[in-house]
NUTI-595052 format. One line per field, with one value per residue (C-alpha): residue number from 1; residue in one letter; x, y, z negated. Coordinates in steps of 0.02 Angstrom, whole numbers, plus 50000, padded with zeros to 5 digits. Layout:
N
k	[NUM, ...]
r	[A, ...]
c1	[X, ...]
c2	[Y, ...]
c3	[Z, ...]
END
This chain:
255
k	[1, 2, 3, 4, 5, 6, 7, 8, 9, 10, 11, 12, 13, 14, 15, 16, 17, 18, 19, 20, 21, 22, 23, 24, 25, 26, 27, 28, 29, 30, 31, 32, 33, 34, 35, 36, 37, 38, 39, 40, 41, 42, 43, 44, 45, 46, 47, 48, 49, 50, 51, 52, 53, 54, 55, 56, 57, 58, 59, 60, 61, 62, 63, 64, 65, 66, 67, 68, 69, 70, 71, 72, 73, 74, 75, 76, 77, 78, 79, 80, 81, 82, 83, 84, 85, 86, 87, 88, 89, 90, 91, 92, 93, 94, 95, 96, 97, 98, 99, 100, 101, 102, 103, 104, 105, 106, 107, 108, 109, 110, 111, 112, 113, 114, 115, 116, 117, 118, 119, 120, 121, 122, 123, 124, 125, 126, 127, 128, 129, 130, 131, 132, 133, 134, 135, 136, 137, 138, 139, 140, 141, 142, 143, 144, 145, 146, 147, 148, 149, 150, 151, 152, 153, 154, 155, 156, 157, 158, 159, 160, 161, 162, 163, 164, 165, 166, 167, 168, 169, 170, 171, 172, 173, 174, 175, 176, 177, 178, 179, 180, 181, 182, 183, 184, 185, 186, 187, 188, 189, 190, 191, 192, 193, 194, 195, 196, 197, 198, 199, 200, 201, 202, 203, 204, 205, 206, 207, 208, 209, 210, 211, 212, 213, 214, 215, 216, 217, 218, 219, 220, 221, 222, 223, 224, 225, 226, 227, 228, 229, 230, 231, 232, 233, 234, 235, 236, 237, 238, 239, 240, 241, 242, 243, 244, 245, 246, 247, 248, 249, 250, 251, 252, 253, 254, 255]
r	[X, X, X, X, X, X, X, X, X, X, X, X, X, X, X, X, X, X, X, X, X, X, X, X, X, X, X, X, X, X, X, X, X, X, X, X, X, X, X, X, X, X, X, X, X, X, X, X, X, X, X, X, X, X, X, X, X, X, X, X, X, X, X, X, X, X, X, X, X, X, X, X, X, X, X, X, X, X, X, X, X, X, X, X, X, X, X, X, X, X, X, X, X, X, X, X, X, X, X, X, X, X, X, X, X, X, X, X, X, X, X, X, X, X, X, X, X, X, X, X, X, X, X, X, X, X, X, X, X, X, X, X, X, X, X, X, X, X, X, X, X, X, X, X, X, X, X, X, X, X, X, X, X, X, X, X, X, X, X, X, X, X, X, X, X, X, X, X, X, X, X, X, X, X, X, X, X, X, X, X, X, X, X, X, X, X, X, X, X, X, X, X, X, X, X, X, X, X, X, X, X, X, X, X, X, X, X, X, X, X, X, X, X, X, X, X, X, X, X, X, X, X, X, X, X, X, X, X, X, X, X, X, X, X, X, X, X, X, X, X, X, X, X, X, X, X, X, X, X, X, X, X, X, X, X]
c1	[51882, 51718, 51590, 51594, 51495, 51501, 51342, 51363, 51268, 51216, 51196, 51154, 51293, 51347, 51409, 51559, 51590, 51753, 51804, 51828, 51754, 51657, 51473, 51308, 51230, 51043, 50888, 50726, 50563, 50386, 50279, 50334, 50245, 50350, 50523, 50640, 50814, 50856, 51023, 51040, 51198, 51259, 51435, 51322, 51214, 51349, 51433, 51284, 51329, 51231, 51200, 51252, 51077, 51034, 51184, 51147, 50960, 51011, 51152, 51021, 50884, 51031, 51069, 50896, 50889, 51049, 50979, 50823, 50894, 50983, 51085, 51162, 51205, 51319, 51402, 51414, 51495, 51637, 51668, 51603, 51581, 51509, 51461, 51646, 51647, 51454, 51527, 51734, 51718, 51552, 51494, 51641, 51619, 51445, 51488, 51613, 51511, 51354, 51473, 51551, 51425, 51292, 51195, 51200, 51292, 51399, 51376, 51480, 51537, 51615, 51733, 51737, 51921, 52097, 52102, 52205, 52058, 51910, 51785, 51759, 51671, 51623, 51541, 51360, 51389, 51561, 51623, 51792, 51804, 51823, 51890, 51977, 51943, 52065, 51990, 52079, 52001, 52145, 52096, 52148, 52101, 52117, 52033, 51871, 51837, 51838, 51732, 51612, 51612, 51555, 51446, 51368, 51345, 51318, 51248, 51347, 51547, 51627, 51781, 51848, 51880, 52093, 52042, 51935, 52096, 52215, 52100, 52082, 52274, 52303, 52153, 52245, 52443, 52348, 52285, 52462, 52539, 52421, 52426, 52609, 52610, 52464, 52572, 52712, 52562, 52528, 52330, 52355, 52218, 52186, 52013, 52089, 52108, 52042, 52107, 51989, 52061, 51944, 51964, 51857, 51798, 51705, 51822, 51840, 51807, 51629, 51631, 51627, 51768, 51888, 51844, 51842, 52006, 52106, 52013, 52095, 52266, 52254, 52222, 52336, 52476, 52405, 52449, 52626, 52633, 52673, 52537, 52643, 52556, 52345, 52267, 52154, 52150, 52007, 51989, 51837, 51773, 51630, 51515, 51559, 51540, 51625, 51736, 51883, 51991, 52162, 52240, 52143, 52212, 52137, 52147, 52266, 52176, 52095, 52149]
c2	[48691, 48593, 48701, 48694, 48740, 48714, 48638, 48531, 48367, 48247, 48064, 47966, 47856, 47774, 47606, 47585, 47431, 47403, 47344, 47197, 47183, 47000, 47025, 47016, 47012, 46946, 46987, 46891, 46972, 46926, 46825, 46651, 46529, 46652, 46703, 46783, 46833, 47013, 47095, 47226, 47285, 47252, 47303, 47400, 47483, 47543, 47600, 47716, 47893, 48005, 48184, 48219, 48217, 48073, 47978, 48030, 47964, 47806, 47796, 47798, 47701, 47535, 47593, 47561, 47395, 47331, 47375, 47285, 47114, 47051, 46937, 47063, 47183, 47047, 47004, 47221, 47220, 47104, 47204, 47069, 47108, 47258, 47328, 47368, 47474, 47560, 47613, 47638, 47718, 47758, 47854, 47962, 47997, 48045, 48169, 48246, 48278, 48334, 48471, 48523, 48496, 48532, 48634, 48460, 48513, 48361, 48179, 48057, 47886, 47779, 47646, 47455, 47342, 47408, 47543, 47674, 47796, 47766, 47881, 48009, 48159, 48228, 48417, 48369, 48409, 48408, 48233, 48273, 48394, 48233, 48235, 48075, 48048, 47932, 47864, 47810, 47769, 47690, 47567, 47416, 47257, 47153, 47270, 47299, 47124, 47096, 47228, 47181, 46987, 47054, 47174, 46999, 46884, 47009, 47158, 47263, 47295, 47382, 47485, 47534, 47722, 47684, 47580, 47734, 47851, 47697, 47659, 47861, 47908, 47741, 47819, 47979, 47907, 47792, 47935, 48026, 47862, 47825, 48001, 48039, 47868, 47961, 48103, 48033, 47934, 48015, 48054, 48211, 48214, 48347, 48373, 48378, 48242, 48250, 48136, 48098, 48051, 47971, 47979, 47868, 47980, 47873, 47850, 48037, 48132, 48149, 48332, 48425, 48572, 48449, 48345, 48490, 48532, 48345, 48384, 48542, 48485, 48343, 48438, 48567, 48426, 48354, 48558, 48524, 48385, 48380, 48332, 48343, 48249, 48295, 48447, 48440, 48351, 48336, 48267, 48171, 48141, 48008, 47973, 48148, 48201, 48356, 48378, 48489, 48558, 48520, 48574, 48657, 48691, 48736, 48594, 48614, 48699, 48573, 48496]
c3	[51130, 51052, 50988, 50809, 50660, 50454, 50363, 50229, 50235, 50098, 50117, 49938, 50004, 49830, 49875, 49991, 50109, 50219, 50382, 50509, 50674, 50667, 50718, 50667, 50512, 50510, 50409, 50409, 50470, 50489, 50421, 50335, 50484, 50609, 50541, 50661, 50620, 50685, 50690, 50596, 50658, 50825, 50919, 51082, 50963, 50870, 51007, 51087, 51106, 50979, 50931, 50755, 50697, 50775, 50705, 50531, 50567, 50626, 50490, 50351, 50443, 50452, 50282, 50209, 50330, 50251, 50070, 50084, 50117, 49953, 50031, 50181, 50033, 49974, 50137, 50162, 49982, 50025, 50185, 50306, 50493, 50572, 50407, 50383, 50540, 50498, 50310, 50338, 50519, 50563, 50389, 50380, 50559, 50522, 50377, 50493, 50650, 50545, 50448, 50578, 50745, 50675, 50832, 50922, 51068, 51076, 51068, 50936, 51006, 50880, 50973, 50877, 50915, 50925, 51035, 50933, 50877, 50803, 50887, 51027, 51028, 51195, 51238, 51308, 51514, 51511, 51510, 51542, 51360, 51224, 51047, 50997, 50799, 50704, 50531, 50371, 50225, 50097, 49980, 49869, 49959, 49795, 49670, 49802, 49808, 49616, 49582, 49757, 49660, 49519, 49590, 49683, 49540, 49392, 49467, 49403, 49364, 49199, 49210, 49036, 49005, 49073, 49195, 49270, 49260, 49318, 49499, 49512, 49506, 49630, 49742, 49753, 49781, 49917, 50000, 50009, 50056, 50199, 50244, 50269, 50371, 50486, 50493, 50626, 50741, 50906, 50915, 51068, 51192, 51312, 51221, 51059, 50914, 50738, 50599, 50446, 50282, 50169, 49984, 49863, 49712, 49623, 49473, 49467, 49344, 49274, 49259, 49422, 49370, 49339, 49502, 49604, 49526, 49574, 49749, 49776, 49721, 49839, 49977, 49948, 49941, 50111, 50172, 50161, 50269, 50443, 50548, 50716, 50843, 50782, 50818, 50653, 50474, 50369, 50207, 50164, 49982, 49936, 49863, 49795, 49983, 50056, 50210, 50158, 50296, 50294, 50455, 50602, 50770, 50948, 51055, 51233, 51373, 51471, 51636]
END
């Protein structure tokens, strides 16, 4: 079984950006006379095995890359490229290791194309002990790129006060949807599998009782499924950010 721990972490995360795997976004640096464009995301880089602190570090360091050119915000907020991977996979994946790795004994290893699982997570000197982590993070295609076009050309986007408590009750019936699909897919692995269900809370309610409230009722629904074929089930909540627990298991014995 991995070593585990329970820390919560904190990101400042408030904007969300989706998924696709085209590459390379490019920022300008230097001086004007000797412009070069640098990638600020790329697939290998991505890919590197980290400790959970060092993930989070580099997490935030692209973060504050990908903030200070205007125009890569843009492309992030219409989901283009990499930067769906960094926010959809990678940050939950982040969140998730921090909370619960948090002694750095293990090293994260997000995976980019269509494997079946979005990340491994392997015990540091003992290759053959690896989580596979599955991410899901439901969403409504149509509604994020209105309010990532508006977000673009006005700089902002209004939601009235029903349009708040329409997108939150569709958040949390997308979330059970997606999840009881999850449920049936096959995610064993002799080191264990986790699956991470990400839930988008900002619509929620303003007031943290209440939020904490539809938070626990969610996850107390995701309790009664049955998640077969996964060892664990978290649910993640941002920006709001927790990791709530939803099923946890022992992994098999290992070969």
């Amino acid at each position: 079984m991995l070593p585990v721990g329970g820390a919560r972490v904190g990101t400042g995360f408030a904007r969300r950006y989706k998924r696709r795997t085209m590459p390379i976004r490019m920022c300008q640096r230097g001086s004007v006379g000797e412009q070069k464009l640098v990638a600020i995301l790329t697939k290998s880089d991505m890919e590197e095995p980290r400790t959970p602190s060092t993930l989070a570090k580099w997490w935030h360091e692209k973060y504050e890359q990908i903030r200070s050119c205007p125009e890569e915000c843009k492309k992030a907020r219409l989901h283009k490229g990499l930067y769906g991977n960094f926010v959809q996979e990678v940050y939950p994946l982040m969140l998730y290791a921090s909370w619960r790795f948090h002694d750095d004994r293990v090293l994260c290893q997000p995976k980019i194309g269509s494997q079946g699982y979005d990340a491994t997570i392997s015990v540091i000197g003992e290759p053959d002990r690896v989580q596979l982590v599955e991410v899901t993070w439901p969403q409504d295609g149509k509604d994020h790129r209105e309010v990532a076009k508006a977000m673009n050309e006005q700089g902002l986007n209004f939601r009235d006060h029903d349009d708040f408590m329409r997108y939150n009750s569709n958040v949390f019936d997308r979330v059970l949807e997606a999840s009881r699909k999850k449920s049936v897919k096959d995610y064993r692995s002799p080191g264990g599998s986790a699956l991470l269900i990400v839930c988008d809370t900002s619509c929620s309610s303003l007031f943290e009782g209440e939020r904490g409230r539809q938070i626990k009722a969610l996850v107390e629904t995701l309790r009664l499924m049955r998640f077969c074929v996964v060892d664990s089930v978290y649910l993640i909540t941002t920006p709001h950010e927790g990791v709530h627990s939803v099923k946890v298991e022992c992994p098999p014995s290992q070969p």
